[in-house]
Structure formats: C-alpha cells, structure tokens
C-alpha positions, 0 to 999 in steps of 0.5 A: 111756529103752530107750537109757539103760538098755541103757547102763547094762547095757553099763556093768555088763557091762563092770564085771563083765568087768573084775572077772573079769579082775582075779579070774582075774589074781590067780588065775593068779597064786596058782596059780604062787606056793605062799606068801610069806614076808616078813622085815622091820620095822614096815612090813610086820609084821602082828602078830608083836610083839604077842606081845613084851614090847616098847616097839614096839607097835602094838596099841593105838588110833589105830593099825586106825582104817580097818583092817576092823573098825577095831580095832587089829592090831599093824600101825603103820598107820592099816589095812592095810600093804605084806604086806597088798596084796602078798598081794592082789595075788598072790591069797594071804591076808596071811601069818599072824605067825609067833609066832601059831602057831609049830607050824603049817606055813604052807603058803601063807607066814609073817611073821617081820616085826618092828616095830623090827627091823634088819640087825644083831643090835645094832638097837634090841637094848635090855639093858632090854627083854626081847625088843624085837624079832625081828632079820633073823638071828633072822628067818632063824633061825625061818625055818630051822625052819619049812623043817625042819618043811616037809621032816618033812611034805612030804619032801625032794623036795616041800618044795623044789618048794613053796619053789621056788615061794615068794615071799620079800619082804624089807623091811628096814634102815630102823631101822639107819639110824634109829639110827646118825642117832638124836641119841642114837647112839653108833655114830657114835663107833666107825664112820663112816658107810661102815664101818656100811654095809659091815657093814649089806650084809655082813651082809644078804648074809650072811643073804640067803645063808641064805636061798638055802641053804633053800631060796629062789629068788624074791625081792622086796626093797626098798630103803630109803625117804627117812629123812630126811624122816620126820616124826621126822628133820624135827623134827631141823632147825628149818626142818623140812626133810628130814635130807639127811646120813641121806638121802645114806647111805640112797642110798649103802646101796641102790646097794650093795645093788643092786650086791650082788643083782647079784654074787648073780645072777652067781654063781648065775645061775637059781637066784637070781631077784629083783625089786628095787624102788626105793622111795626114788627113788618116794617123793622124787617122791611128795613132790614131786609131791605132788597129783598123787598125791592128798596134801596133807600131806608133812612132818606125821604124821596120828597123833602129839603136838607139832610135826609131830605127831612128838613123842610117837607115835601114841598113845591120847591122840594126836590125829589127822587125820580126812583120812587118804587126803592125809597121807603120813605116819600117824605119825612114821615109817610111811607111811599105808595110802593109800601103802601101797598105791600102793607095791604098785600101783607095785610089780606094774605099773610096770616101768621107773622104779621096778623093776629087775633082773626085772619082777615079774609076770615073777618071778612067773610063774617 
C-alpha cells in the first residue's frame, strides 16, 4: 500500500513538474514576443465578420458547439481555430477582432482575419452584399492605422521596438482559389491559371511589403491547403474523389510563394525573418494516414446537408456528427478544431518535414 501511494506521489510530482515547464515555456515565450497580428480568411477569424453585413457568417449554431461555453463566436469551427492555439502556444490571449474595437491599441496584437477574405480585392467582392468581407489590402489598410495610433502613444522609437518584437501570422489565398475552380467562375475566361497565380503572388508581395514598410520583422505565414479535397471540391467529381486540377495550381502557388519569401530574405537579409509552414504536403499525409493521426472521416463534413454533407453548409437545420474529434472536416471547407490544433502542435515542434526557412521556436526567440 506505502509502495503504491509513494508511486503515485511520484507520478503527480512529475505531472506538476511537467505542467511548470510547459507554463515557464510559454512564458519565456510571451516575454519575447510583444502581440500577434494575424491576417487572413475563415480559418483563422475570431469574430471580425460578425460585424459585417455579410453572407460569411459563423455566429450562429452548430458552429462553438465544443468552444468554452458552447455558444457560437463568429469562428467557422466546431471550437476553437488556428489564432486560438497559436496564441496559446506562444503564451499570449487570442488576439481580439479588429472591428470589436477599433479605437483600442491592441498592445499584445490584433485579428484583421476575414472569413471569405482573398489576396485580390476582387475575391468574393459581391456588388450585392455590402461589406462581404475584409480583403488582405484592406487588412493591411487598417493595420496601417493601428501602427499610426501605436506611434501617437508609444512615440517613434517605442513603437518600433514593440513591432519589432511582434509576430505577424499570415494565413491567407484559400478563397482565391476557391473561386477561380468555383463551377461558377468567370475568371477562367479572361486568365489561365498561371497568369492568376502570377497576380495572386505579385499582389501578396505587394502587401507582405507593406507590411514590412510598418514596421514588421517576424512572420509566420502559411501555405495553401489541399483545396481540392474539401468536402466542397469532392462533390465536384462524382466518385467523390479529390479535385486534382485545383490541387495542382495550389501546389504551383505555394512554390512561388516560397520562391518569393526567398528573394524577401535576400534582399532584406535580418530585417526580414519568417517561418514558413507547409501546410498542404502535412494535410495530404493526414488524409492518407488517416488513423494514425486519430480520424476516421477524410471525405465527408461533420456539420452540413446532402452528400458529403456539402451541399448546404453548416447550418441551424444542419445536422452534425456527435464524433467530432475523427472528422477532418467540420463543414464543407473548414477543418474541425482537433486539426486545428494538430496543425499548430506541428507548427512549433516539428522542424524539418513541415517548417522551412526558420524554426519557429527559433523565430520566436529573436
């Protein structure tokens, strides 16, 4: 009895051990970092177009089904997303929407994210729906503006330093894509598919430029998933098969984005420092080795109406499935929160297969 109880102290001292390391990790880590501006789409919003008169919505059930509380957030996940566990990781709070409060400082970072957001101005910009979405330029816009009001409060020298200091996580092209392979497009009538990849990256370079210009010196961007075999791109073949067509170009876009974060450290050597993470090549190899990542559903949406429940999104009248954790999919683009947060886990700790350019740990510590 005396043998098992001193075990099981040893355990628990170990557990809290282990808890305090993590805890001074993450501390170490905030301490280096002042605040995490995040750009991007529906994968990594917390809210911003809840208060847009927009059709991309998420503040409404099933959507925070397993988020704390269990009520909706204007996230289109069945929890929490990307932003979420980044922040944790890094020991900051997920970084407030941007249009919550725009006459805050945002001294530890700010979301500009915007579900249905692009590269180009043109990405799900609909003459029919005011404000639809938040658009990168436009992300970089307001951005500019919160720089401004850091300078007015900090001074010149100050702001710097804190920007310096600052993560910027880029998460972004997903609904460019999405549209130019859309049945429905009529981009494929005027560019081919290379020529709208050249003015994807010429503008994202554009706008990564920008961003250096205000101050930015970390960055964490990610590359395009596997659009093809989303729930919405399988339904476009009858064997339910991946979209190889959309697959293709999303691989020739993220080799030109890496080719082009490449000629950015070049040129501007340590005043430009990025981590750059793969995430396209990481999801094909979670969908092939499906169970051994724990997930049981590839091809189907966990929330949605139809085949693959794809059809109609996730909805209130939607049904969904009760087993969330071994779905890949929660509705018919949007990875569930267990992948979410794989993703992130791969993010800081794997440092070769997945993360080029700097480690991110590394990048961190600068």
């Amino acid at each position: 009895m005396a043998s098992n109880k001193t075990t099981k102290l040893v355990n628990l001292c170990g557990l809290i051990i282990a808890v305090l390391l993590i805890l001074q990790l993450n501390l170490s880590r905030a301490q280096s970092v002042t605040a995490i501006y995040v750009f991007g789409d529906s994968l990594v919003d917390v809210g911003n177009n809840n208060f847009l008169e927009t059709v991309f919505k998420a503040n409404f059930p099933f959507n925070g089904i397993d988020y704390p509380g269990g009520k909706p957030t204007g996230r289109f996940s069945n929890g929490k997303n990307a932003a979420d566990f980044f922040a944790e990781h890094v020991g900051l709070p997920t970084s407030p929407p941007y249009l919550s409060d725009k006459n805050d400082l945002f001294l530890q970072g700010v979301s500009f994210a915007s579900g249905g957001a692009g590269i180009l101005n043109s990405t799900n910009d609909h003459p029919y729906v005011r404000n639809g979405t938040i658009y990168l330029s436009k992300q970089v816009e307001y951005f500019s503006q919160v720089q401004e009001k850091l300078i007015e409060k900090l001074g010149e020298s100050e702001a710097k330093k804190h920007l310096s200091n600052s993560l910027f996580a880029i998460v972004i092209g997903s609904n460019d894509l999405f549209n130019y392979f859309s049945p429905k497009s009529k981009i494929l009538i005027t560019k081919s598919p290379q020529e709208y990849i050249d003015l994807m990256l010429s503008t994202f370079s554009n706008q990564l430029t920008q961003l250096h210009d205000l101050g930015g010196r970390k960055f964490v961007i990610v590359g395009i998933a596997p659009i093809g075999c989303t729930p919405a791109q399988r339904l476009l073949n009858s064997f339910d098969n991946c979209n190889e067509e959309a697959n293709y170009w999303t691989t020739i876009y993220n080799k030109g984005l890496q080719s082009m974060l490449l000629k950015f450290k070049s040129q501007l050597k340590e005043d430009f420092n990025y981590t750059y993470f793969d995430t396209y090549d990481f999801l094909v190899d979670l969908t092939q080795n499906s169970t051994k990542y724990g997930f049981y559903e590839v091809k189907s949406a966990c929330c949605g109406i139809g085949r693959l429940k794809a059809e109609v999104p996730c909805i209130p009248i939607s049904t969904y499935c009760p087993n969330r954790s071994d779905h890949i999919f929660w509705d018919e683009v949007h990875p569930t929160e267990t992948v979410s947060n794989i993703l992130v886990n791969t993010l800081f700790n794997n440092t070769k297969e997945y993360v080029t350019s700097m480690n991110l740990i590394n990048l961190l510590a600068l």
